[in-house]
C-alpha positions in Angstrom: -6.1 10.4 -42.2 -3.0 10.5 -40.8 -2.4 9.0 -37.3 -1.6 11.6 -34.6 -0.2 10.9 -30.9 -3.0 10.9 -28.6 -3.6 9.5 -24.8 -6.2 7.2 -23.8 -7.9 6.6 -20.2 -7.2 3.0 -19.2 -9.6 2.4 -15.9 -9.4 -1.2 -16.0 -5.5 -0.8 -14.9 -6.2 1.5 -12.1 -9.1 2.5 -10.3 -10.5 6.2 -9.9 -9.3 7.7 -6.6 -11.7 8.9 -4.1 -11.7 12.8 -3.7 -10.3 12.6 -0.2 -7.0 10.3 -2.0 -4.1 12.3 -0.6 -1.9 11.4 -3.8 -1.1 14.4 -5.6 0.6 15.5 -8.9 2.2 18.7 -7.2 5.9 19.2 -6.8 6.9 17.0 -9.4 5.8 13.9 -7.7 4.4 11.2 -10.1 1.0 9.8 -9.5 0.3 6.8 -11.1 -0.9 7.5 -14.4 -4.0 6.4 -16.2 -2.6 7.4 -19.4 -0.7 5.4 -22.0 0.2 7.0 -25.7 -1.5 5.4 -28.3 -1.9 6.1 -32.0 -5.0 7.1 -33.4 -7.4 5.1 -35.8 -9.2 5.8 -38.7 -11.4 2.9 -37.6 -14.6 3.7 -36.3 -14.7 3.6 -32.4 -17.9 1.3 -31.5 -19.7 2.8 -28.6 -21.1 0.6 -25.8 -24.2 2.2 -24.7 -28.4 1.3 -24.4 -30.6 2.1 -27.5 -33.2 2.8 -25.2 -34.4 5.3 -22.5 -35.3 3.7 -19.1 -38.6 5.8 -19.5 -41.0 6.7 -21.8 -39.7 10.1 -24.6 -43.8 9.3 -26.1 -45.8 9.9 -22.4 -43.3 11.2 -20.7 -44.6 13.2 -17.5 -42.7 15.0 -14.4 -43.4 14.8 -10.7 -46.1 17.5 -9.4 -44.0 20.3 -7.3 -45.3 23.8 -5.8 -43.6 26.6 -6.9 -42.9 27.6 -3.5 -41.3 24.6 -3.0 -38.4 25.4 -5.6 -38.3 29.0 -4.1 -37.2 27.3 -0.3 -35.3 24.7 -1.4 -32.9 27.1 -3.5 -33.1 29.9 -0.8 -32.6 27.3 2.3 -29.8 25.9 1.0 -28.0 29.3 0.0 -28.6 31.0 3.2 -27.4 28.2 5.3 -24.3 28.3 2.6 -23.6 32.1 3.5 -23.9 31.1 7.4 -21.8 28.3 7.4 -19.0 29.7 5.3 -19.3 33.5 7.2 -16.3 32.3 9.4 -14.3 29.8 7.2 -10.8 28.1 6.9 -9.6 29.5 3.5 -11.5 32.1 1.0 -9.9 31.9 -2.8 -11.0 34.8 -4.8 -10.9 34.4 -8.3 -12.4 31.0 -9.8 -10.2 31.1 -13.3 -7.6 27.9 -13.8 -5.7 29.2 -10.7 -8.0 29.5 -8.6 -10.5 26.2 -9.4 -6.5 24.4 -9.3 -5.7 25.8 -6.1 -9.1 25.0 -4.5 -9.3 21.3 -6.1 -5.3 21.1 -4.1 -6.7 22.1 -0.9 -9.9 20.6 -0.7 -8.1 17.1 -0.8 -7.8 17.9 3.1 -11.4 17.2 4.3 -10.7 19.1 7.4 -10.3 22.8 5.4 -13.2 24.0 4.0 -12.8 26.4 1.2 -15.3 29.0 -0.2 -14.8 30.4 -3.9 -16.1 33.7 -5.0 -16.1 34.9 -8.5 -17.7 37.6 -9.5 -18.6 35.8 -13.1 -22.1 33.7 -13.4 -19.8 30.8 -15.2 -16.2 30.1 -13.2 -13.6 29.3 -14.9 -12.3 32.6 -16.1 -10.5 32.1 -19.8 -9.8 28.7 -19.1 -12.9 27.8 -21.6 -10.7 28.6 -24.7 -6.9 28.7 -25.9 -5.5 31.2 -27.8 -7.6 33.9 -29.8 -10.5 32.3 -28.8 -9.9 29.0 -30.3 -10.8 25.6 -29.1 -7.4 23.7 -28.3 -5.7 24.2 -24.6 -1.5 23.5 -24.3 -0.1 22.6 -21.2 3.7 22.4 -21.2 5.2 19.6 -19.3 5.6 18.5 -16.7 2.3 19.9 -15.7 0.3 17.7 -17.8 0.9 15.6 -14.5 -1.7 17.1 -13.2 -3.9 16.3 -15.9 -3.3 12.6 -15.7 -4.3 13.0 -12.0 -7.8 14.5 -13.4 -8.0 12.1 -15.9 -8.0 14.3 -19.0 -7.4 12.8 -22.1 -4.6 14.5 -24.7 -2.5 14.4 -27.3 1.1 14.2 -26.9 4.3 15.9 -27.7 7.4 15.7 -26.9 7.2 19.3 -24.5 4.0 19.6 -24.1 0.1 18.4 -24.3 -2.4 19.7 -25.9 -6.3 19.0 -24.9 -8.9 19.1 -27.5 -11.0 21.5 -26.3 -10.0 24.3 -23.2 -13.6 23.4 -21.5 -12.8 19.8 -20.8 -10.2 21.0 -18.3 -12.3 23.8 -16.7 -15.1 21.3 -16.5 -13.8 18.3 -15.2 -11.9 20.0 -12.5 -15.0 22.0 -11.8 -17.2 18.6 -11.7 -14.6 17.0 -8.9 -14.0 20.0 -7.2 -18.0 20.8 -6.4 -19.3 17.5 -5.5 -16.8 18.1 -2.3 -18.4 18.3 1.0 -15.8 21.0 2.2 -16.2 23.0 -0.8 -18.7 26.4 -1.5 -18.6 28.1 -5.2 -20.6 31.5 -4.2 -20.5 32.9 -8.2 -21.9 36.1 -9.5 -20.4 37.5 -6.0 -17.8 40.2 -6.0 -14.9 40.6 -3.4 -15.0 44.6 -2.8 -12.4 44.8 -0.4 -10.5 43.1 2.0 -10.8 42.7 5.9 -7.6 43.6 7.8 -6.9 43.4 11.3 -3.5 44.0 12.8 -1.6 44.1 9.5 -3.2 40.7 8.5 -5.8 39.8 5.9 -8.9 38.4 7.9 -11.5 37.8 5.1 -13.2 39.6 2.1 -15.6 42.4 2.0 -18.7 41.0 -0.5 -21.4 42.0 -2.4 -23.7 41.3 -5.7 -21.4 41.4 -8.8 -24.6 43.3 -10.3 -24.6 45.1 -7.6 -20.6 46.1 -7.4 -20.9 47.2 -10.8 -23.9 49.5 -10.2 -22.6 51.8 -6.9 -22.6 54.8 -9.2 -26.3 54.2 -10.5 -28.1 53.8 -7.1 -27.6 54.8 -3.6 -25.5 53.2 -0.9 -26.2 49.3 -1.2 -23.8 48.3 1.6 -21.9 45.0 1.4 -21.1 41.5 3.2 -18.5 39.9 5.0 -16.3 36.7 5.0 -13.8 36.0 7.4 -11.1 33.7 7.1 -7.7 32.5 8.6 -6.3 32.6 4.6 -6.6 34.5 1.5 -5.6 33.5 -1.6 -5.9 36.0 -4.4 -6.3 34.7 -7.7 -8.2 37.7 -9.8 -5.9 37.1 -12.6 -4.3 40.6 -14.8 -5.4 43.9 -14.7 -8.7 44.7 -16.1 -12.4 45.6 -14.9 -12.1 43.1 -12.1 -8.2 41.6 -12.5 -5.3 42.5 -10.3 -8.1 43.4 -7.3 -6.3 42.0 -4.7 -3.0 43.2 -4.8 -4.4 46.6 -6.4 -6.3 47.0 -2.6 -3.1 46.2 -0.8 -1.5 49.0 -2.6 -4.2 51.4 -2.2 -4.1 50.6 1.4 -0.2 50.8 1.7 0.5 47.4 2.3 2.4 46.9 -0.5 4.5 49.2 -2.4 3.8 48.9 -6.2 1.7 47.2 -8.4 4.0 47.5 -11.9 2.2 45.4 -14.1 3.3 42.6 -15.9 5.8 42.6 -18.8 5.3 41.8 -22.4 5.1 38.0 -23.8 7.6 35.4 -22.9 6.3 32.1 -22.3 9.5 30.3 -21.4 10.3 32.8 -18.9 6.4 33.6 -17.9 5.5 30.4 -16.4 8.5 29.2 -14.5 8.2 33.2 -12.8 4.2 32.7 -12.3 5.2 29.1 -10.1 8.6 30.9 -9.0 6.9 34.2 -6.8 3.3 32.7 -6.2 3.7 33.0 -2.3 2.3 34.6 0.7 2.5 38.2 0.1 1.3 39.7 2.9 0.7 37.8 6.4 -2.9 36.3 6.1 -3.0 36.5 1.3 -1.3 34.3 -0.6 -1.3 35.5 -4.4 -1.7 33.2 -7.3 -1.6 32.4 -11.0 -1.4 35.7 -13.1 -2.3 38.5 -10.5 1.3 37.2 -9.4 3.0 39.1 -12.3 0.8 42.2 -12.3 2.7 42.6 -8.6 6.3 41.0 -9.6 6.2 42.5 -13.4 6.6 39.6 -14.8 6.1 38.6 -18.7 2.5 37.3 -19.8 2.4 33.7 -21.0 -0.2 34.2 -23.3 -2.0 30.9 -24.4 -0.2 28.1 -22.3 -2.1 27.5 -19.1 0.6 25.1 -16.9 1.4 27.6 -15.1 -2.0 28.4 -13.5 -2.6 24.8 -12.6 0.7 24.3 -10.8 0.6 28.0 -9.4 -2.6 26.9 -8.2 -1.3 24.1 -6.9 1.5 25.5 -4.9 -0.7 28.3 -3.2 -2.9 25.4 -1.9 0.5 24.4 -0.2 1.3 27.3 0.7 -2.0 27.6 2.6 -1.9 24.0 4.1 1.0 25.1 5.5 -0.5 28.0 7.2 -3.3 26.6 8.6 -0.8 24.1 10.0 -1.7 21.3 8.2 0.8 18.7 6.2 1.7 20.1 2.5 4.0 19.5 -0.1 6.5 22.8 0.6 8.1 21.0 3.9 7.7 17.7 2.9 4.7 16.4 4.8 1.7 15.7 2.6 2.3 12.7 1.4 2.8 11.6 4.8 -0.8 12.7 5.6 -3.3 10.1 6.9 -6.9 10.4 6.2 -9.2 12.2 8.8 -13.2 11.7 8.2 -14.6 15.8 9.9 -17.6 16.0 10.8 -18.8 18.3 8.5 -21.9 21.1 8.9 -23.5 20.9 4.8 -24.7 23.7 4.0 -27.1 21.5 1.4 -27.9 19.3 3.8 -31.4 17.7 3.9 -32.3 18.5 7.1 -33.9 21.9 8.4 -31.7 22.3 11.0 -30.1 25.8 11.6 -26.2 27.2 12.3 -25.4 29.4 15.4 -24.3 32.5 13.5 
């Protein structure tokens, strides 16, 4: 078989950073990578692992638990979620590559907390395949940076990467991203509107995906709420629930026009998507490709780049908001590392938040 360019993790070199590690990939600024081009074998790889099970696969026998057990622990731990993150530091709507990107960026800061909502049971929006539903993902450079920086192995070109499979990306940076203390995925949750105060965005109106796609079946089944000092919309293109934040600040004449975006041009597509991702409104920041349903920019198509440094730079953005050191004036890498003291909303404990 021919050999073919690939990339390698080399942990020996260089050690995994810690989640709070302020280095970042954004801006063009290198990390150091733990990546070095190799070429491929037609050797068999020998696998390092144990031949046997530190348990028993012939008697093998679970813990007694009560079914009412299962029912608090799961309830518990989501109700104290929805009271700690009613009143929160930033909301991203929209858990596609742009948004888990954006939320991975801003998260570094362990002072922000960040809750996601996505109206899908499984994040990630198409960011689990390429192109027509095939396997591969291509990131054009030099946004495979930011790859390096998650540790997601490649093959190499001279432009651009390309990763085996889409679903390594989406689940890596989903894996990292989670296991944050300052971070809440609420999935299979809808964002039905927005809260404005005084010409600003203050938060999200919420409900029940199910439930947002069933108004016209039942009666009135009124929603939640979710403040927050920012917004950053990343609901992706138009469709049955793309394009809904800048769709709402039309409808609500805060905007002037939604155009759409324009057809296929990837060269042009993704520097545009990184160009005019920016605050649009006092209080909303709009990301990844919502950006060019508002600016009519072209569609990429299958090169995802763009969302991940999008992403990226709305997280900035936002830091820079909220007051905090970012990469747009020059004062993230500068940033020293502050332990909060941090309410979890899994926390073993049965103790209860002042609403």
């Amino acid at each position: 078989m021919a050999a073919m360019a690939t990339t390698l993790t080399s942990l020996a070199s260089s050690p995994k950073p810690s989640f709070l590690d302020h280095k970042s990939s954004f801006h063009g600024t290198p990390i150091a990578s733990r990546f070095t081009p190799i070429k491929s074998s037609s050797q068999n790889s020998t696998i390092s692992m144990s031949l046997t099970p530190p348990y028993d696969l012939q008697s093998f026998k679970f813990q007694p638990i009560k079914e009412s057990s299962v029912a608090r622990e799961m309830t518990r731990r989501y109700m104290m979620d929805m009271i700690t993150y009613a009143d929160t530091d930033v909301i991203i709507v929209g858990a596609g590559s742009a948004g888990l990107s954006c939320a991975y960026e801003i998260s570094k800061n362990p002072n922000i907390s960040v809750a996601i909502i996505e109206q899908s049971v499984s994040p990630g929006g198409g960011a689990w395949l390429g192109g027509q539903l095939f396997s591969a993902m291509v990131v054009r450079k030099p946004a495979h940076r930011f790859l390096d920086e998650l540790g997601i192995q490649y093959d190499e070109q001279e432009d651009y990467v390309v990763i085996k499979h889409a679903a390594l990306f989406t689940s890596t940076i989903m894996s990292k991203l989670l296991a944050r203390p300052n971070v809440k995925l609420f999935n299979a949750v809808a964002a039905e509107d927005l809260i404005v105060k005084g010409n600003r965005v203050a938060g999200v109106v919420t409900n029940w995906a199910l439930v947002s796609m069933n108004h016209d079946t039942q009666s009135c089944m009124d929603p939640n709420v979710m403040e927050a000092k920012i917004v950053v919309s990343s609901c992706g293109h138009d469709g049955p629930f793309g394009a809904t934040g800048v769709k709402r600040l039309k409808s609500i004449g805060m905007i002037d026009s939604v155009p759409g975006m324009k057809a296929l041009d990837m060269n042009t597509a993704e520097d545009a998507i990184v160009r005019l991702t920016r605050e649009i409104v006092p209080g909303m920041i709009v990301t990844g490709m919502e950006v060019a349903e508002i600016d009519g920019a072209p569609r990429m198509g299958p090169t995802f780049g763009a969302m991940m440094i999008s992403g990226q730079k709305a997280a900035h953005l936002a830091l820079k908001a909220l007051g905090q050191p970012n990469a747009i004036d020059g004062t993230f890498s500068e940033a020293g590392k502050v332990e909060p003291e941090f309410v979890l909303a899994a926390a073993e404990t049965e103790g209860t938040v002042d609403a």
